[in-house]
Structures are given as structure tokens and as C-alpha cells.
C-alpha positions in Angstrom: 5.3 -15.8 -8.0 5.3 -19.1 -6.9 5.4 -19.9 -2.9 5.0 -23.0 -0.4 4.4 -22.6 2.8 6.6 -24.2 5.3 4.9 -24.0 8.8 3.8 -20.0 9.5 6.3 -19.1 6.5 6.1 -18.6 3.0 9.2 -19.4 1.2 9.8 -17.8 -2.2 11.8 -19.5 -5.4 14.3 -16.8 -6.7 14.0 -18.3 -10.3 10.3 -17.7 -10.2 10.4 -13.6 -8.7 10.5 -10.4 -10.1 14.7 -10.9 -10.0 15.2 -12.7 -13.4 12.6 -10.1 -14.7 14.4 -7.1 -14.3 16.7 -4.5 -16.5 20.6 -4.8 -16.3 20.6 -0.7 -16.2 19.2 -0.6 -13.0 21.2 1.5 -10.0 22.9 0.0 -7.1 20.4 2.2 -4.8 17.2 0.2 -6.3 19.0 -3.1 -5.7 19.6 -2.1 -2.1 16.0 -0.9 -1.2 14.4 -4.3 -3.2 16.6 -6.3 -1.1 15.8 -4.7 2.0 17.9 -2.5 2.5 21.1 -4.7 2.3 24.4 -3.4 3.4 26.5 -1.9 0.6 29.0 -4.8 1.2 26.6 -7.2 1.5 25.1 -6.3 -2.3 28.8 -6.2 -4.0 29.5 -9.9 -2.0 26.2 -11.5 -3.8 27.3 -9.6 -6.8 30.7 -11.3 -7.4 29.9 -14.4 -6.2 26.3 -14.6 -8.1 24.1 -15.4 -5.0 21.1 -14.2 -6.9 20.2 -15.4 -10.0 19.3 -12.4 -12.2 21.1 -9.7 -10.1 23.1 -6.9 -12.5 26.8 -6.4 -12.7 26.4 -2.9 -10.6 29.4 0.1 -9.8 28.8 -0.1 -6.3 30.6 3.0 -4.7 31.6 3.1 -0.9 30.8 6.7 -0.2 27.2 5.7 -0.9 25.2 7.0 2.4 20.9 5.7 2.2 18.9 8.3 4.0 16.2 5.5 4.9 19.3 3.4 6.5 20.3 6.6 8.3 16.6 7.1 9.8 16.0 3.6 10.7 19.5 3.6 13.0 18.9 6.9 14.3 17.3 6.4 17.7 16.9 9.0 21.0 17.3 7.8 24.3 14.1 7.6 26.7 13.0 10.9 28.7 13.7 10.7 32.5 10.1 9.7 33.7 8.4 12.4 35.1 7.2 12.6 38.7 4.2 14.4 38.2 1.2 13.1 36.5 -2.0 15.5 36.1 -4.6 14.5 37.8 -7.6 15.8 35.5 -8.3 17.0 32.1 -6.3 20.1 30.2 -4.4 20.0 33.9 -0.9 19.6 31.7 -0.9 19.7 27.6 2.0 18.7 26.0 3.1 20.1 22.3 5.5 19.8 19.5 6.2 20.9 16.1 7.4 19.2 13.3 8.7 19.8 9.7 8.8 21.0 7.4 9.0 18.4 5.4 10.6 18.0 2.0 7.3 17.3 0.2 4.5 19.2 1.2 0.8 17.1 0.8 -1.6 18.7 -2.1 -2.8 21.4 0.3 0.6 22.9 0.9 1.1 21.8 4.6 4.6 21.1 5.4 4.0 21.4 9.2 2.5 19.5 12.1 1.9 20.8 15.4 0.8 18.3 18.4 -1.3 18.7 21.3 -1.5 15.9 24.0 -3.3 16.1 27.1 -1.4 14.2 29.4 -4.3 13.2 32.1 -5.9 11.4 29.3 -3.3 10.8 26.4 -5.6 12.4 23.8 -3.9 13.8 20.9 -4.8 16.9 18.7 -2.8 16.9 15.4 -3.5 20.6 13.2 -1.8 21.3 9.9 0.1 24.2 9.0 1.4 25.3 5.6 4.1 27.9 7.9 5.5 27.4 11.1 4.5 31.0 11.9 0.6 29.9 12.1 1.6 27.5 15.7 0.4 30.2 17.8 -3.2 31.0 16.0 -3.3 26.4 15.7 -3.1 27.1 19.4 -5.4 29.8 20.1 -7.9 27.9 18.0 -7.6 24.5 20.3 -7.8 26.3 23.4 -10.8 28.0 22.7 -12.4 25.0 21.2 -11.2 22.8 24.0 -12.3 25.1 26.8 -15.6 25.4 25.2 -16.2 21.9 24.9 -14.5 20.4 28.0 -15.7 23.6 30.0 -12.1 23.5 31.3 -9.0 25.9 31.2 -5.7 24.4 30.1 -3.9 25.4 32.8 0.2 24.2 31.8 0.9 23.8 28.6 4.7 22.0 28.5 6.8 23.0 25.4 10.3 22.2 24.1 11.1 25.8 23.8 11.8 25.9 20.2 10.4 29.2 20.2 7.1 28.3 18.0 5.0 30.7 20.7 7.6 33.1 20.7 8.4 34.1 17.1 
């Protein structure tokens, strides 16, 4: 690729990229992630009016939902802040489980569950390969934690989804 620099940016040519390179076959959904994840409209405007040199004549449906577009707008509003604030180590620890998720890493874990102390925002991350092993990930950091602190957790805060219970 050729570049010049113009102050802190780098401006690319569109005749010299990886665009003019490319296959004609290619699907609407690889256009829209190489472009950075350009609307669906935005791809079928630069289509018909050739914006980009080298850009395929694509079928570009309207029902077509991107799950990384769908993640990136999703968003949670903030927790109320919390009036309490422990005061010394394994006085409060937080934890959470996530998954699974769709591809598991070479081990087979497709879970996560957190620990977080919240007097000194440490975090504790075990892997699981079933959500029924929480409980056992648990027992295991308590007793290493107690034995190495020399401390017992005394609250641990949950989001009740039943990971202790099962």
C-alpha cells in the first residue's frame, strides 16, 4: 500500500489497496466488515454510484441483521452506585458467570466465572468446561484465598442466576 502522512494521519490511495485486488464473487457481509462495518444502505449507495474503485456489483438484501453491529450497539445502563464500600480485604467479593460461548478454546472451556474483591479491585478469572463446576471454582478460591490472605470472605454478592444453587 502506498500512504502519506498528513499531520498525525495517514491517508491511504484507494487505487493502490487491497480493493482493486479483490474477487467479484465476494459476499455483501465481507464488504461490510472490510469497510468497517458500513451500514447496509450505505454499501448499496457506494455501489450504484461507484464510490470505490474496485467494489463488486453485490445482491444486498434488507433483512440482513450483522451480529458484530448488534453487539457493538448493545449497551446496559450504569448500576446505582453503591453506598457501601468494604473496608478491608475478602470483606465483600463480587462474582459472575459467563457463557457459554459458541466456540469453546482447545481445552473445552466454554465458561468463565469471576471473582472480585471489592476492597481492592483484584480479579480472579477460573475456567470451566460446564457451568455445574461454579461451585467446586468457588470452593477452590476460598480455600486458596483464605490460606493465603489468612482471611475469611465474609459476603460474597451474586446476581442470583442460581450458579451456587443448582
Amino acid at each position: 500500500m502506498e500512504r502519506r502522512r498528513l499531520e498525525s494521519l495517514y491517508v491511504m490511495s484507494a487505487e493502490t489497496t487491497y480493493v482493486e485486488k479483490t474477487q467479484s464473487k465476494e459476499t455483501t457481509n465481507l464488504w461490510h466488515a472490510r469497510l468497517g462495518h458500513v451500514s447496509y444502505n450505505k454499501l448499496k449507495i457506494m455501489m450504484q454510484q461507484s464510490k470505490l474503485k474496485g467494489l463488486p456489483k453485490l445482491e444486498i438484501r434488507e433483512d440482513i441483521i450483522c451480529v458484530g453491529c448488534q453487539y457493538g450497539k448493545a449497551h446496559q445502563l450504569p448500576y446505582r452506585e453503591s453506598k457501601y464500600q468494604a473496608k478491608e480485604p475478602l470483606e465483600l467479593v463480587h462474582s459472575d458467570v459467563f457463557g457459554p460461548v459458541k466456540q469453546s478454546c482447545i481445552n473445552g472451556y466454554r465458561y468463565m466465572v469471576t471473582f472480585i474483591d471489592d476492597f481492592s479491585r483484584y480479579a480472579w478469572i477460573y475456567f470451566l468446561k460446564e457451568k455445574s463446576e461454579v461451585f467446586e471454582k468457588f470452593k477452590e478460591f476460598q480455600y486458596t484465598l483464605e490460606n493465603d490472605i489468612g482471611r475469611k470472605i465474609k459476603c460474597l454478592r451474586m446476581d442470583n442466576g442460581g450458579e451456587y444453587t443448582s
